[in-house]
N, C-alpha and C positions, 0 to 999 in steps of 0.2 A: 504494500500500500504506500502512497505517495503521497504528498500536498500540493496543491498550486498556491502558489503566490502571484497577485497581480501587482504592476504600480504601473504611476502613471506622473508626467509634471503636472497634468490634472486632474485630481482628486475625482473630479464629478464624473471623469470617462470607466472612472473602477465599476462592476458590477458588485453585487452584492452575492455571487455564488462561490465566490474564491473561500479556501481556505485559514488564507493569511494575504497581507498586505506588503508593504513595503513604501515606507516614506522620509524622504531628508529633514534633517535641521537646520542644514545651513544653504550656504549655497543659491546660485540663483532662483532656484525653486525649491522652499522648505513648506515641503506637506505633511510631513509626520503630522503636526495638529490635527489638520484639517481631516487626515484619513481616519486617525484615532476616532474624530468625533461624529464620523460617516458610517464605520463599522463598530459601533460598541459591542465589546465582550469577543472581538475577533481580534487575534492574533498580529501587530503588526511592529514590524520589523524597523526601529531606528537607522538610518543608516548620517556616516559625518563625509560630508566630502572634504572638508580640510585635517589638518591633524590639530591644530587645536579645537577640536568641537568634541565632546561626547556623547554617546550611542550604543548603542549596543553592536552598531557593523560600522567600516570604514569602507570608501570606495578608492579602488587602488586603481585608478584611470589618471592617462596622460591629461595632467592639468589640476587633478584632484592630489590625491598622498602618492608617494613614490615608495619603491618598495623599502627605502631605506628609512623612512618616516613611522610603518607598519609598527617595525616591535614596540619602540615606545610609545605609540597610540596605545596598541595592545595591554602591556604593563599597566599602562593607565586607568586602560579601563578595568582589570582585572584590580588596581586596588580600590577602585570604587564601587567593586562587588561583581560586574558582568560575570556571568560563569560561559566561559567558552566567547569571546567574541567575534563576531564573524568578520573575516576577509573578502571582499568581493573585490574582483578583478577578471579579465579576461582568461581563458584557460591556458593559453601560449605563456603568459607571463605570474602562474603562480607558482610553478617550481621555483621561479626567482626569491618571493614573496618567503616561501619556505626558508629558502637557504639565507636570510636575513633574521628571520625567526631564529631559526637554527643558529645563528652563531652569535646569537642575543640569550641563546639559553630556551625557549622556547618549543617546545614539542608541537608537532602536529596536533596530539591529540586535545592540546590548550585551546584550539579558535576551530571553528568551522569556518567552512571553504564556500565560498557563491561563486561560482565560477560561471563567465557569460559565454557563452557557444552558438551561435546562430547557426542555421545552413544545414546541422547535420541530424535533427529532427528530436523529436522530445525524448532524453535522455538526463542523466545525471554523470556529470564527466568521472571517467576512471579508464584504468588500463584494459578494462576491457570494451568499453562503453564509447570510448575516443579515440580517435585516431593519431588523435596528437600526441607526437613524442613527450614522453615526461611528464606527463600530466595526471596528479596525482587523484586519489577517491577523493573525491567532493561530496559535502553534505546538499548540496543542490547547484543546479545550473538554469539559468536562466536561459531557454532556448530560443525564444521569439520574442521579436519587439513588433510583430504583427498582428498578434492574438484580440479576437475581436471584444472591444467595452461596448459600452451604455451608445446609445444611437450610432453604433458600426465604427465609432472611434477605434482605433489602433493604441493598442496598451502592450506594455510588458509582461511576459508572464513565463514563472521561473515554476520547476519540477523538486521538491524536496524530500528529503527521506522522513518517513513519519514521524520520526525522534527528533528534528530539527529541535520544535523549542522547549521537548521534553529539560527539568530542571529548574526553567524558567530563566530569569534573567535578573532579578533581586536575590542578593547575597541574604543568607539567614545571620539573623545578628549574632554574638556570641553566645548569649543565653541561651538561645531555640536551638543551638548546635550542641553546649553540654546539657540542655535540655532532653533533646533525642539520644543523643551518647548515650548518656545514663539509660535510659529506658530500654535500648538496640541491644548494645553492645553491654550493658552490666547482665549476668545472666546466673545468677544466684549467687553471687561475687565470685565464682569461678573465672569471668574476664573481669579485671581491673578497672574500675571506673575510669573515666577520663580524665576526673581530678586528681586521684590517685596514683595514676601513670601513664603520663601522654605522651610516653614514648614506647607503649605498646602496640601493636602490628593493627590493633585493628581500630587505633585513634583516627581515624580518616572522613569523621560523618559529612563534614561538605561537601567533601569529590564527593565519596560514596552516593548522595541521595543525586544530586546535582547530574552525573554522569554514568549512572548503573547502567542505562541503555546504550550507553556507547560504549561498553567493557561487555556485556552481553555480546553485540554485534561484532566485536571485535574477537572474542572466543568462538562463536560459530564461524567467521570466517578462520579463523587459525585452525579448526577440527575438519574445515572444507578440506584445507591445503593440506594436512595432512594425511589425508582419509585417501587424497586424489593419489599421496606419494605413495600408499600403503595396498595399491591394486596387486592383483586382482579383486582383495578383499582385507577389510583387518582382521579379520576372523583368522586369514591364513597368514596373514602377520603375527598375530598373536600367537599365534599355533606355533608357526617357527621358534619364537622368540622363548617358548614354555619346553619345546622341546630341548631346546638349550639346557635347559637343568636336570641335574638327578631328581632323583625321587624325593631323597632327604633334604634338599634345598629347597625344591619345589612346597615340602612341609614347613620349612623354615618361613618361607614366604609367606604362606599363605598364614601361619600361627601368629607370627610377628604382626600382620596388617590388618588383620581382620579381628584378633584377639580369641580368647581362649572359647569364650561362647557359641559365636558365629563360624569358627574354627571346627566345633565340635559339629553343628550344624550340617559344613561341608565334608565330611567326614560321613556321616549321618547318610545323607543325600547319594555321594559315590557307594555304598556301601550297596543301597537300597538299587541304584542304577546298575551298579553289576552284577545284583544278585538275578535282575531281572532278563529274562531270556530275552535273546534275539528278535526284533522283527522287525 
């Protein structure tokens, strides 16, 4: 499943069946307001065309931020709470966009990606999806600036992955953070409060709530590529890899990981399985 986002420099050409929106601050045409106040209770998309403006997205166009402007927009906005700010830019030129991130410190997995693509039909740019060299997974692309508005007006309208504004875009204040901590993560004080030890493994509740679906998507794609390296089947991967062991290791294994109960269980099970005839 997808979203459509529309925008438009005028407000009035938007339909009302989109998804989400998309509107500027700054710039010669600032509609954020105006769309906010068009679409109540829909989804829309800040975007700054300078680097001194704040937003939730920056536009990285010849005339707008340059790619070496990005990180410290970025930073910035991240310490006024954005979670994840989005980059928008042409798709030819975000590999660059990255490799300024990157050497700012900055991860991929910190900002989403708007990457604009015309020509090659309603898609979300990535290595498989693009043709374009280098062009990294995008959390949407904007394919058309032809898509039709309000009295056959020509608007913009971009393709997004359904998790786009999953998290939202308001930072939790510190309270509502050791707030949920304690609640999530305290679990009969078997895990550590947060007060008590914020430097244990599972002190993380902002990313955690903020970005679960994008750590989600990012494990199924990791279990695709392995799955694909592990053909004919994992089954017969696994098989190999069991047969590797004696018998007494292969117990060791399984005693050690699974523990003494569930251990017994499989034990139990095989017993039952071999005693039963062939067919």
């Amino acid at each position: 499943m997808t979203l459509v986002m529309q925008d438009s420099i005028v407000p009035a050409n938007l339909t009302a069946g989109a998804d989400a929106y998309l509107g500027y601050v700054d710039g010669q045409w600032p509609t954020y307001h105006a769309v906010v106040a068009r679409f109540p209770g829909k989804p829309v998309l800040s975007m700054a065309v300078f680097a001194d403006a704040d937003a939730v997205g920056c536009d990285r166009e010849p005339g707008d931020l340059n790619a070496s402007q990005v990180p410290a927009w970025v930073k910035r906005q991240q310490a006024r709470g954005v979670v994840r700010p989005v980059v928008y830019g042409s798709a030819a030129n975000l590999p660059a966009v990255l490799s300024a991130l990157a050497a700012s410190g900055i991860g991929r997995a910190a900002v989403r990606l708007l990457s604009a693509h015309y020509g090659a039909g309603k898609h979300i740019c990535g290595p498989a999806t693009c043709a374009l060299p280098g062009v990294p997974a995008c959390d949407g692309t904007q394919w058309t600036e032809n898509a039709t508005g309000t009295g056959g007006a020509l608007i913009d309208e971009s393709i997004l992955n359904d998790n786009f504004f999953s998290g939202g875009d308001v930072a939790l204040s510190k309270a509502d953070i050791t707030a949920v901590a304690k609640a999530v993560w305290t679990i009969d004080g078997i895990v550590p409060g947060p007060d008590a030890n914020k430097t244990n493994p599972f002190w993380e509740p902002q990313r955690s709530l903020s970005d679960l679906g994008i750590q989600v998507r990012a494990i199924e794609a990791a279990v695709a590529v392995v799955a694909a390296q592990t053909a004919p089947s994992t089954g017969t991967a696994l098989a190999g890899a069991l047969a590797g062991l004696s018998p007494a290791q292969l117990a060791d294994e399984i005693a050690t990981s699974l523990g003494p109960d569930v251990s017994q269980q499989v034990v139990t099970a095989l017993q039952a399985r071999l005693a039963a005839p062939a067919g």
